[in-house]
NUFISE-196286 format. One record per residue (C-alpha): y, z, x. Coordinates in steps of 0.05 Angstrom, whole numbers, padded with zeros to 5 digits, always signed. Example, Ala and Ser with C-alpha at 12.3 -4.5 7.8 and 13.67 -1.06 7.14 Angstrom:
<pts>
-00090+00156+00246/-00021+00143+00273/
</pts>
This chain:
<pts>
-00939-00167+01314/-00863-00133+01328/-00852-00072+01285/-00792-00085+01234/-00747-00037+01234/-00715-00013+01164/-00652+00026+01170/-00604+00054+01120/-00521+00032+01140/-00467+00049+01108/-00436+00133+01092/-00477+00169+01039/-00455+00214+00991/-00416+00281+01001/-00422+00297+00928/-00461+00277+00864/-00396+00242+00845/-00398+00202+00909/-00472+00179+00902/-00467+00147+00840/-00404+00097+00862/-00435+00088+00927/-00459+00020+00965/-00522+00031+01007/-00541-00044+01040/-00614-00045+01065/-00613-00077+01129/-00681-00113+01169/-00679-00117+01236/-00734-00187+01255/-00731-00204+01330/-00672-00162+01332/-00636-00204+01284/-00593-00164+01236/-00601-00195+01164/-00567-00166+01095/-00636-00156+01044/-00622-00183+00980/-00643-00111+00955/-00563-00104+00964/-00552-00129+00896/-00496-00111+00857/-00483-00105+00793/-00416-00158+00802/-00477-00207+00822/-00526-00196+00774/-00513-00268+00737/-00528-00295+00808/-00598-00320+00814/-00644-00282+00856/-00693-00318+00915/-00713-00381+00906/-00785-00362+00940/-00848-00355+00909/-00878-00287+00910/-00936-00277+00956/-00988-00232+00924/-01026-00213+00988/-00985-00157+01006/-00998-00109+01062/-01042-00041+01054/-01011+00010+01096/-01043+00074+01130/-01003+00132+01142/-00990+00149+01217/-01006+00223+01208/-01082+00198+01207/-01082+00142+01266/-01071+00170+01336/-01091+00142+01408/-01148+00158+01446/-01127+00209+01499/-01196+00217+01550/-01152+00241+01606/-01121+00304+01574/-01142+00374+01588/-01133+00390+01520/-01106+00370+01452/-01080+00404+01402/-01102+00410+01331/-01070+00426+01264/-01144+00466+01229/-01141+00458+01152/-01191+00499+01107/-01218+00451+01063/-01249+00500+01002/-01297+00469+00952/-01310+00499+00882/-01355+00477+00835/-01341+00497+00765/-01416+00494+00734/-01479+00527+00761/-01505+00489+00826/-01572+00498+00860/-01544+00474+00927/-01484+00516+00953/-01419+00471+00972/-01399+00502+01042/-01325+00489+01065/-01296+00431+01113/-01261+00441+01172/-01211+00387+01175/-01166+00385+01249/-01102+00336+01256/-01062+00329+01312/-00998+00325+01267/-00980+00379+01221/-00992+00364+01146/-00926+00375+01103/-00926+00430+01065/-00941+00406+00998/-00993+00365+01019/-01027+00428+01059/-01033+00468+00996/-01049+00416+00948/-01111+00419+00897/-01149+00374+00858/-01208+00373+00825/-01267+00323+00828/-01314+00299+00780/-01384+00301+00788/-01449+00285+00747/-01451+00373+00718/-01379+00377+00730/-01325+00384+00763/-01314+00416+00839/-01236+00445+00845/-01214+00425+00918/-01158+00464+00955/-01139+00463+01021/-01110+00520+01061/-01083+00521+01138/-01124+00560+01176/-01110+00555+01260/-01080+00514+01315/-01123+00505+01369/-01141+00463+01427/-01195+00427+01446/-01216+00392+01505/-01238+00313+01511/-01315+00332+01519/-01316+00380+01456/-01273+00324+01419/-01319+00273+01427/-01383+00315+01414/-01341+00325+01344/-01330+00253+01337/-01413+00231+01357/-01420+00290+01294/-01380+00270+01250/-01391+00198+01258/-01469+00212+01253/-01466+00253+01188/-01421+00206+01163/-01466+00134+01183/-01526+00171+01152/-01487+00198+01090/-01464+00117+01079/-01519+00073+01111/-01582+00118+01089/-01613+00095+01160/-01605+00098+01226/-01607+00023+01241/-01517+00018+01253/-01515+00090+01285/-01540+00076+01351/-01487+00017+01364/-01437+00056+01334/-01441+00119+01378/-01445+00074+01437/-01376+00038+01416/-01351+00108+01415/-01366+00121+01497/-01337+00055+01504/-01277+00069+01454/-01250+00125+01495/-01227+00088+01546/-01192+00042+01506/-01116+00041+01497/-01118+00037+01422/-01097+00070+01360/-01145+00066+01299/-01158+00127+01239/-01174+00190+01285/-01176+00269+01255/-01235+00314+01251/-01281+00331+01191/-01325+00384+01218/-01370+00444+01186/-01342+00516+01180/-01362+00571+01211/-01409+00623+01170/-01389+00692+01173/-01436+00712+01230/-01401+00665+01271/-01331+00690+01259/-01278+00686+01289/-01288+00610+01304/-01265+00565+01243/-01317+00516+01265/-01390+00523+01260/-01406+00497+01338/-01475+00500+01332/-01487+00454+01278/-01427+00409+01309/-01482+00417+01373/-01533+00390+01326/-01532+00316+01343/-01566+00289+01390/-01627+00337+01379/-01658+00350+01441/-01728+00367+01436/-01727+00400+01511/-01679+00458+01493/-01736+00482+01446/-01765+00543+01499/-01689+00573+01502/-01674+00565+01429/-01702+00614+01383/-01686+00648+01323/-01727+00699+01281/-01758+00646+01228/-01806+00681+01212/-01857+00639+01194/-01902+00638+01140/-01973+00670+01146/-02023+00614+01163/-01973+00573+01203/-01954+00582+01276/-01889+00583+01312/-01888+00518+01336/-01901+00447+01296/-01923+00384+01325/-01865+00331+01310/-01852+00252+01328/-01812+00292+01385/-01860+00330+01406/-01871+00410+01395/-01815+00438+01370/-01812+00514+01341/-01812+00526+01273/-01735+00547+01267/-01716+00476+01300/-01747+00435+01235/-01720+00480+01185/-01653+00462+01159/-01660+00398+01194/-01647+00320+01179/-01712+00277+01191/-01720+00207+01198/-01796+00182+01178/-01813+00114+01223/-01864+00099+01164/-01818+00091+01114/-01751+00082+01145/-01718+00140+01099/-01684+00199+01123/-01690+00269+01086/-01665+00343+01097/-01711+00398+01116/-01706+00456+01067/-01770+00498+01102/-01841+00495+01095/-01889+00502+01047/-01934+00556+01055/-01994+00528+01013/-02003+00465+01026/-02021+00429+01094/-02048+00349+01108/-02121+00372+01071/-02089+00400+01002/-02099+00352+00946/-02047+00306+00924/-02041+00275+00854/-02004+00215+00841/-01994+00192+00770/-02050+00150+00744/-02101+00163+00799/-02151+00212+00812/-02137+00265+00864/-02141+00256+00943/-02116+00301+01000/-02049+00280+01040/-02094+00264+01096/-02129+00215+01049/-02060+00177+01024/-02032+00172+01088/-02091+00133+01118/-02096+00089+01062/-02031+00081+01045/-01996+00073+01104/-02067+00063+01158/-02031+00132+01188/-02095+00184+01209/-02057+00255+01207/-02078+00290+01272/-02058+00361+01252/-02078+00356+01183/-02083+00445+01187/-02002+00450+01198/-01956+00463+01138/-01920+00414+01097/-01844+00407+01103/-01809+00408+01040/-01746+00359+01031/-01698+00317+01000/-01672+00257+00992/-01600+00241+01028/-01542+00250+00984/-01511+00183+00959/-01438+00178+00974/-01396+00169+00911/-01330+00156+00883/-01316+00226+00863/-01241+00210+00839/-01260+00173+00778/-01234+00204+00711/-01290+00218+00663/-01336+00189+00725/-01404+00186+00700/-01483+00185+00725/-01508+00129+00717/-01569+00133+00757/-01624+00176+00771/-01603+00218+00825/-01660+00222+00871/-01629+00280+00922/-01655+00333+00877/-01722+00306+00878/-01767+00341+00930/-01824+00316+00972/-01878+00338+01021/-01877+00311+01086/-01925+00323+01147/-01881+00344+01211/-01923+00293+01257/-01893+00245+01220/-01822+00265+01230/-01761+00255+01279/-01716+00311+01283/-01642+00267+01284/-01604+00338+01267/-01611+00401+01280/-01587+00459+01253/-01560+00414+01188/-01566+00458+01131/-01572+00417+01062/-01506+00456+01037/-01469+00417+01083/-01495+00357+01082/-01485+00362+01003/-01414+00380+01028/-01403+00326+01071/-01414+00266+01018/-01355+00298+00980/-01308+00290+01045/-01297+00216+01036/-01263+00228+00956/-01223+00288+00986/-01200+00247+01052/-01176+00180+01005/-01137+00236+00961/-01101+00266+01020/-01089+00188+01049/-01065+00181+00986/-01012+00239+00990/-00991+00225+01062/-00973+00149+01036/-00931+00184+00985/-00893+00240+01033/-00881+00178+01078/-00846+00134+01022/-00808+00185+01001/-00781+00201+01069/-00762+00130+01076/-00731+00137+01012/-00690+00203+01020/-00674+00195+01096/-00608+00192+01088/-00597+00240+01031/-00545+00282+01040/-00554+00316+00966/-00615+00371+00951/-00654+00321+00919/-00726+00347+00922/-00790+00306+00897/-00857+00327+00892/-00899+00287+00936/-00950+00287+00880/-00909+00250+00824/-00893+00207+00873/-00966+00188+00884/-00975+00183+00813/-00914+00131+00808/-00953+00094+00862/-01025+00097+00831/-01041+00042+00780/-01092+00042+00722/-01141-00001+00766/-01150+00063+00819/-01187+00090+00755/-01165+00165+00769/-01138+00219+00727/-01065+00200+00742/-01026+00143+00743/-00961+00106+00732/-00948+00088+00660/-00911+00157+00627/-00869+00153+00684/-00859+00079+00680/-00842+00080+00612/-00793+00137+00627/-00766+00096+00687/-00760+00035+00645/-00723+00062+00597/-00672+00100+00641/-00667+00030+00684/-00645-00007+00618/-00597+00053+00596/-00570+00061+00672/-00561-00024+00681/-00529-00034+00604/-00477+00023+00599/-00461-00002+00674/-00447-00076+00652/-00416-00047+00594/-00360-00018+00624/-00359-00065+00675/-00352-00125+00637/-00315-00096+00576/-00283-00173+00554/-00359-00202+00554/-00395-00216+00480/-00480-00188+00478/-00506-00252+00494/-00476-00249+00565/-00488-00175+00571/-00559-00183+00553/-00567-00241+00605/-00533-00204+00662/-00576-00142+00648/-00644-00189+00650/-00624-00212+00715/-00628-00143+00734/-00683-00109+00699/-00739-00178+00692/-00797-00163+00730/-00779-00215+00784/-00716-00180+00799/-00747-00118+00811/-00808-00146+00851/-00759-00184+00889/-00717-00117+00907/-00792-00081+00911/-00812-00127+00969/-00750-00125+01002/-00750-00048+01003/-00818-00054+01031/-00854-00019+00976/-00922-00071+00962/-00953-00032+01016/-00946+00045+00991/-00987+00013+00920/-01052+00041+00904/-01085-00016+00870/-01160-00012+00879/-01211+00028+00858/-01235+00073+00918/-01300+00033+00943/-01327+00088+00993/-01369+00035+01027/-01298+00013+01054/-01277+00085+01071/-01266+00081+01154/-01302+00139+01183/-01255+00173+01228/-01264+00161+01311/-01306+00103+01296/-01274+00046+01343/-01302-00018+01306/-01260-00074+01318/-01238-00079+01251/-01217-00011+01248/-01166-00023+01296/-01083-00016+01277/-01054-00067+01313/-00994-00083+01261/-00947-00030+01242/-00887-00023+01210/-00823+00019+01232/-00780+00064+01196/-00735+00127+01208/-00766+00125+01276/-00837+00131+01267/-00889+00092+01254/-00935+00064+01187/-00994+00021+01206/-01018-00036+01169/-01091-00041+01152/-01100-00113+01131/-01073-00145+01064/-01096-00139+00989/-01080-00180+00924/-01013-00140+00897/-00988-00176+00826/-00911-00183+00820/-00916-00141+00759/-00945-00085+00793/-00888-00087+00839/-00836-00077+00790/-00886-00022+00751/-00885+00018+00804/-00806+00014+00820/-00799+00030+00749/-00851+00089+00758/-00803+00111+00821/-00748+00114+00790/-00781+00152+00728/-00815+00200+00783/-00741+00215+00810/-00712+00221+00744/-00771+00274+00718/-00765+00323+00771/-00698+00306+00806/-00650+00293+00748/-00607+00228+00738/-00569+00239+00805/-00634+00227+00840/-00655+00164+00794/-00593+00137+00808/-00595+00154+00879/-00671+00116+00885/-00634+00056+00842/-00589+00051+00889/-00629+00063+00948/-00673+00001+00926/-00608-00049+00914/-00597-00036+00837/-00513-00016+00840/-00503+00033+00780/-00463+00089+00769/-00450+00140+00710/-00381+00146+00706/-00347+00145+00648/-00288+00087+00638/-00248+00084+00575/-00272+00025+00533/-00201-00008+00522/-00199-00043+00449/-00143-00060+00411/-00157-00048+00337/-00101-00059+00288/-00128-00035+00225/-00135+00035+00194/-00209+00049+00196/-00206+00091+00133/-00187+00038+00093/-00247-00006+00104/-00296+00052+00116/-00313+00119+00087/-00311+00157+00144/-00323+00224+00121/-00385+00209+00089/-00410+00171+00149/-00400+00221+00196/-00442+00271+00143/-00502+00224+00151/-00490+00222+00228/-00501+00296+00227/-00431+00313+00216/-00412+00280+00285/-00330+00271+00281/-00306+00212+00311/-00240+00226+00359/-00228+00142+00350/-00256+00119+00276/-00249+00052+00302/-00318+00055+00335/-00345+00081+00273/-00310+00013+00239/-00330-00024+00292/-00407-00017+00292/-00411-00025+00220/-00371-00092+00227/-00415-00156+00232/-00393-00222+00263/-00383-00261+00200/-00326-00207+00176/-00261-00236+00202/-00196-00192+00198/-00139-00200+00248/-00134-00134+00259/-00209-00130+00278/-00218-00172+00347/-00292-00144+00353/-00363-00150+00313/-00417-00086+00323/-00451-00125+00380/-00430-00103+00443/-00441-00040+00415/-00501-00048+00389/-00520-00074+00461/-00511-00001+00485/-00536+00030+00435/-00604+00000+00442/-00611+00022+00513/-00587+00095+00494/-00630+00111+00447/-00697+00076+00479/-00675+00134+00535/-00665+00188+00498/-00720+00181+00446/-00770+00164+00509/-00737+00228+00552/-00743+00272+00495/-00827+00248+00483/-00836+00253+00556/-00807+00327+00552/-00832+00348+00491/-00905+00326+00509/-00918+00336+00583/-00993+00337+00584/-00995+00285+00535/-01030+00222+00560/-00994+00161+00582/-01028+00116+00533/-00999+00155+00483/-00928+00170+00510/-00926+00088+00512/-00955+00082+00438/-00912+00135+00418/-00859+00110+00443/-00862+00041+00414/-00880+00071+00334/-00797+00105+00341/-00770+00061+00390/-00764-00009+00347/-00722-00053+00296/-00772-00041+00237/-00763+00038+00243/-00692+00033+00252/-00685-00018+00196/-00727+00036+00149/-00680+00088+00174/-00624+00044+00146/-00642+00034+00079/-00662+00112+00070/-00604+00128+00091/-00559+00086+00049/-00523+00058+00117/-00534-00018+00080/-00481-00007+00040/-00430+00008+00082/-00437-00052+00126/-00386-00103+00122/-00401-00169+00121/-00375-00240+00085/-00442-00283+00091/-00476-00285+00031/-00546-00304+00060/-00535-00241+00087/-00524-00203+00038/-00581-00235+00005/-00628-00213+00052/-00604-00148+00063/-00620-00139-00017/-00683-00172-00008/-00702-00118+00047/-00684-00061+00010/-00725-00076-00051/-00780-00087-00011/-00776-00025+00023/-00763+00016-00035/-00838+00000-00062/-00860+00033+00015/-00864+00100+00024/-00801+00127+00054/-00824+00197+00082/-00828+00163+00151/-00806+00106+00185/-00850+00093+00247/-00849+00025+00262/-00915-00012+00243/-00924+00011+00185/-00892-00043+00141/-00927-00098+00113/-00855-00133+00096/-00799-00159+00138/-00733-00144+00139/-00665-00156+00152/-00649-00141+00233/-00576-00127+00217/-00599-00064+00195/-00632-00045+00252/-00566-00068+00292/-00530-00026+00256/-00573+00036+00279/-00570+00018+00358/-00488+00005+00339/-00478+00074+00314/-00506+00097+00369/-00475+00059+00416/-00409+00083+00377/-00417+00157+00393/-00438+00150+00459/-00369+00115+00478/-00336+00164+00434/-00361+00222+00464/-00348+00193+00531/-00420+00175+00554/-00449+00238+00513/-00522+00228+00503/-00538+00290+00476/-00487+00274+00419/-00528+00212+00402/-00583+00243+00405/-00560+00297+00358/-00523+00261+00312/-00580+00195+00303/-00641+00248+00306/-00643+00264+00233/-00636+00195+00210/-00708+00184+00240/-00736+00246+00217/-00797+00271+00220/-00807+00235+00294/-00869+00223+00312/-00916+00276+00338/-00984+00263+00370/-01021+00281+00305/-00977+00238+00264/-00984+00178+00304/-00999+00112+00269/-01049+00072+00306/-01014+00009+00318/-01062-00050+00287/-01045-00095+00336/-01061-00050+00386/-01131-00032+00346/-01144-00110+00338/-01140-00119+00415/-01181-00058+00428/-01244-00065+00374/-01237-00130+00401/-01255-00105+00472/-01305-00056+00452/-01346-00109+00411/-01341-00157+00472/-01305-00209+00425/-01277-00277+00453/-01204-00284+00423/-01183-00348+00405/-01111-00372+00418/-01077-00349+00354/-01041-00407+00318/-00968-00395+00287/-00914-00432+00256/-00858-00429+00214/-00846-00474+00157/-00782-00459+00112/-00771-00404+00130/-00846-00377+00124/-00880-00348+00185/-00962-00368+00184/-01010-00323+00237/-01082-00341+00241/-01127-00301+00281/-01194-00321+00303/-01248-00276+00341/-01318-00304+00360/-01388-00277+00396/-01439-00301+00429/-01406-00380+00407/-01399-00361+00341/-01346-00349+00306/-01339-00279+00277/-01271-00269+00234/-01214-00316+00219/-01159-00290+00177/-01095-00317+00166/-01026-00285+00136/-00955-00307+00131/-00893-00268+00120/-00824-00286+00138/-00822-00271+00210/-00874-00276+00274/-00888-00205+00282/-00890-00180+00214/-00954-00239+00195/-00976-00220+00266/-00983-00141+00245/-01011-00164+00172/-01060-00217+00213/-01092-00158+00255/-01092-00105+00196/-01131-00157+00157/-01170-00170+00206/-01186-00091+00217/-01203-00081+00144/-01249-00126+00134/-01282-00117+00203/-01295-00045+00189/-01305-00053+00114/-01374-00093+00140/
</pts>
């Protein structure tokens, strides 16, 4: 496959001013072949219709090219990049967690190198944190006794035999002299402090193959105990004591490997064993008639070990045990019996090692993110600077299953892409009515737009969709077929390989762009959102452009301005005729009024869905993202804003000459003045209401944010106390649609298809939940809209459900 090259044309910015008018075009070179992306979409096109073309969900899964490197047999020596990779556990361990030597042949960037992270295991949780510790060089023969290591720990850690290791260590002697590039770095133990000042503990690296021969010149003081001599009789033959201890064993008999912890200095092949249920018989005994083995040096010492370590996904928030974990279990094993496979292997790091495939997935994880935002900010001329982690959480979906991931920042992002898109349109197309505003901005912001500019951008392969599986995890140096990177794509001069496709939904796309641009927008500002926006092909700007109306009338004659601008927070209009202008509905002809609230209203909605999600998002950072979505949707919607109406008297003030209208607007008020009115969050009403006064909340809005020439905070300031007291975390109203879905889920209910209609003017919702093939609940409620006798459906539904 040719690489496709992605470059950036056209001048960038030379100040913040400049970035926000300027047009970026993405261009794709194919075969050489220059062609214009559609991600070049502008704002004057929006009402055009994007590509025809059905998405494709099996998008590519990309591999970042800091981990895949060639083969290089004939160098003297290589270079490597030594990282420190600490382990902590936070609760009281029997086993020690020793560190992890991890050598690169790129260098990591810098907030990548010191990153940290904790992982969650069955007691607890282990805080990981790496730390550069040396360059050095190595030369091809210690390289690939580091790769037959690693690759043996790491076969036995995953496979729990030895039955793929032997073919795989022979692909590696035959791998070396291949011209390839596949998933190559070095995961190797640390040196102890008696081995200082090497960073890499060589003699357990040395460990694999054991060779039985070098026993005569390898001794250490073991000191063994009292009734056992230095030496042991093993399936390799005599070996001294110090060789078996802290040592991986395979057992023929049983096909199961263990670790070697030391001996056990009271019991040999002739001391009694007693299995549950069964009356006591020597090891001896058991082994003959268990397995027809005869124990020929029943008088030597017992080893004592344990089971191999199962490899787990150790990213998982609130991860738990589910099983019996059998490595703390110990058992007795004669050393006859026994193949050395390593040696030295302490149990600490093997216990170590199963950890490494979690850490290595987080830190592929983080490389995919410094290489998207590269690609993104290759051209930047402005100090826009990202963390690499919040841009691996815009990137991580819910599905990954790990204690971050997209949704506060795509409801952030959202909300600034609807703000950004409708006070652009608004200026831009200042002679256009809501309807066509509203259509030109769905052209922009619909999820097929924005999957459409995702793809073209290239961004399907930077998604973290899956949970980690580390079954799939591809052990470094191991030169399987199908770990080869043959595809790769090309960008700002360097490579980003392509490791086979996955299943990618459109919406996810669009998420994640909208998790982007909230990920610029949280640490960058809005220059750097609307840099990303336009980096990916949405045209926007922030300037300001006088809204040019022609209003004959003397808004003080039709309004009370004073006391509106009171209840606005004693905001003072600089052109009443906004204020006039919001509060005027379509069916109120005048001359000298050309204009209804809606346009206004158009911009208002999008200003304060931003600044009511901003201020959430700012005023709760560790809050979850469940909750910054449900909090957002209890302040940000036409029931709260219609409340917020009525409390504050704006009702009256709005003119209007339809008397249905008017009507209803009565009709809303008295049934609102039976609620409570201390707050007004959203889902709490059990009645409907007019939306004209909800309109008329987004209009004022929209009327002081022209006013104050694009002011936000001045919205935000003057429309704040009007929803007071905002929603806090402890004040949240569970939202019983929400609750219907979830008790729903928890109590493994079917949901039927609910059935609705509307019959003069009367809305019916019937709800119907069933187990098992039997129907559990059906409830039924009308009111005079859809989503009112939908909310009144589920809190009926909840009430009774509970109440049995």
């Amino acid at each position: 496959m040719e690489p496709i090259n992605i470059e950036i044309d056209g001048t960038h910015q030379q100040s913040a001013a400049a970035l926000l008018v300027e047009e970026a075009t993405i261009n794709i070179e194919i075969d050489g072949t220059q062609q214009q992306s559609a991600a070049a979409l502008l704002v004057e096109e929006a009402t055009q219709e994007l590509a025809s073309e059905p998405y494709d969900d099996q998008q590519p899964s990309y591999v970042p090219p800091e981990l895949v490197k060639p083969w290089c047999s004939n160098d003297a020596s290589i270079l490597y990049h030594c990282y420190l990779i600490q382990m902590k556990p936070n609760f009281c361990s029997d086993i020690p967690v020793n560190d992890i030597v991890l050598g690169m042949r790129s260098e990591l960037d810098c907030d990548v190198a010191n990153m940290n992270f904790d992982l969650g295991v069955g007691k607890g949780t282990i805080t990981v944190n790496f730390k550069k510790a040396a360059e050095i060089h190595l030369s091809s023969e210690q390289i690939l006794q580091c790769r037959r290591f690693q690759i043996t720990i790491f076969r036995i850690l995953m496979d729990h035999n030895l039955q793929k290791l032997e073919e795989v260590l022979e692909r590696l002697s035959v791998g070396q002299n291949l011209e390839v590039e596949s998933i190559d770095y070095l995961l190797l133990p640390a040196a102890r402090m008696h081995q200082k000042p090497f960073i890499i503990d060589w003699e357990c690296v040395m460990s694999v193959p054991f060779r039985s021969e070098e026993n005569s010149e390898y001794h250490v003081d073991s000191s063994p105990p009292n009734n056992c001599s230095r030496v042991l009789h093993t399936k390799n033959g005599i070996v001294c004591t110090c060789r078996i201890q802290n040592s991986l064993v395979y057992t023929p008999h049983t096909g199961l490997l263990y670790c070697i912890t030391g001996l056990l200095d009271d019991l040999n092949g002739n001391s009694l064993l007693r299995p549950r249920r069964r009356r006591a018989r020597s090891y001896k005994t058991h082994y003959e008639q268990k397995h027809g083995i005869k124990l020929r040096f029943d008088q030597q010492l017992l080893l004592k070990g344990k089971h191999i370590f199962k490899v787990q996904n150790y990213l998982q928030s609130c991860r738990q045990q589910t099983e019996k974990d059998s490595s703390r279990i110990s058992v007795e094993l004669p050393p006859e019996l026994c193949s050395i496979v390593m040696s030295p292997l302490s149990v600490s790091n093997l216990y170590s090692f199963s950890f490494v495939p979690s850490i290595m997935h987080r830190l592929e994880s983080l490389l995919l993110a410094v290489n998207l935002k590269r690609m993104v900010l290759d051209r930047c001329t402005e100090n826009v600077t990202i963390p690499t982690i919040k841009v691996l959480e815009a990137i991580t979906t819910k599905h990954c299953q790990e204690n971050l991931h997209l949704e506060s920042l795509e409801a952030l992002g959202d909300s600034f892409l609807k703000y950004a898109a409708s006070q652009q349109l608004f200026k831009t197309y200042q002679n256009d009515d809501e309807g066509d505003l509203t259509e030109k901005k769905e052209k922009i912001i619909s999820n097929a737009a924005l999957c459409k500019l995702g793809c073209d951008c290239k961004l399907p392969g930077f998604i973290r969709n899956e949970c980690f599986d580390p079954k799939k995890w591809i052990i470094p140096g191991d030169y399987s077929e199908s770990y080869f990177l043959n595809e790769k794509l090309r960008f700002n001069e360097k490579n980003i390989y392509i490791r086979g496709t996955r299943k990618v939904k459109g919406k996810r796309v669009a998420d994640v762009v909208e998790a982007l641009i909230g990920a610029f927008l949280s640490t960058g500002g809005e220059i750097a959102a609307i840099y990303f926006m336009n980096w990916v092909g949405i045209k926007v700007d922030l300037a300001h452009i006088p809204y040019e109306r022609h209003f004959q009338v003397q808004p003080e004659k039709l309004i009370d301005i004073r006391h509106l601008e009171s209840l606005l927070n004693n905001y003072s209009f600089r052109d009443p005729s906004l204020l006039l202008e919001a509060l005027t509905h379509g069916s109120y002809m005048l001359p000298q009024i050309p204009g209804c609230y809606e346009r206004l209203e158009f911009l208002g909605d999008a200003v304060l869905d931003y600044v009511i999600t901003a201020h959430l998002y700012n005023k709760y950072p560790d809050m979850s993202p469940e909750l910054l979505t449900d909090m957002r949707s209890a302040s940000v919607n036409n029931v709260c804003y219609a409340r917020t109406a009525v409390r504050a008297g704006l009702h009256k003030h709005i003119l209007a000459s339809d008397s249905v209208l008017h009507t209803d607007i009565a009709n809303t008020v008295n049934n609102f003045e039976r609620l409570s009115m201390e707050s007004t969050f959203g889902w709490e009403s059990e009645t409907s209401f007019s939306e004209v006064l909800a309109d008329i909340i987004e209009s004022l809005a929209g009327a002081i944010f022209v006013d104050s020439e694009y002011d936000k905070n001045a919205v935000f300031q003057s429309i704040r106390p009007l929803l007071e007291p905002l929603v806090t975390p402890e004040t949240m109203p569970l939202n019983p649609v929400k609750e219907f879905h979830d008790y729903c889920q928890k109590m493994q209910y079917i949901m039927k298809k609910p059935v609705k209609s509307i019959q003069n003017g009367v809305a019916t919702r019937t709800i119907e939940v069933e187990a098992n093939g039997v129907v559990k609940h059906t409830h039924t409620s009308t009111a005079s809209n859809n989503d009112t006798a939908k909310r009144l459906a589920c809190k009926e539904f909840l009430r009774l459900s509970k109440g049995n």
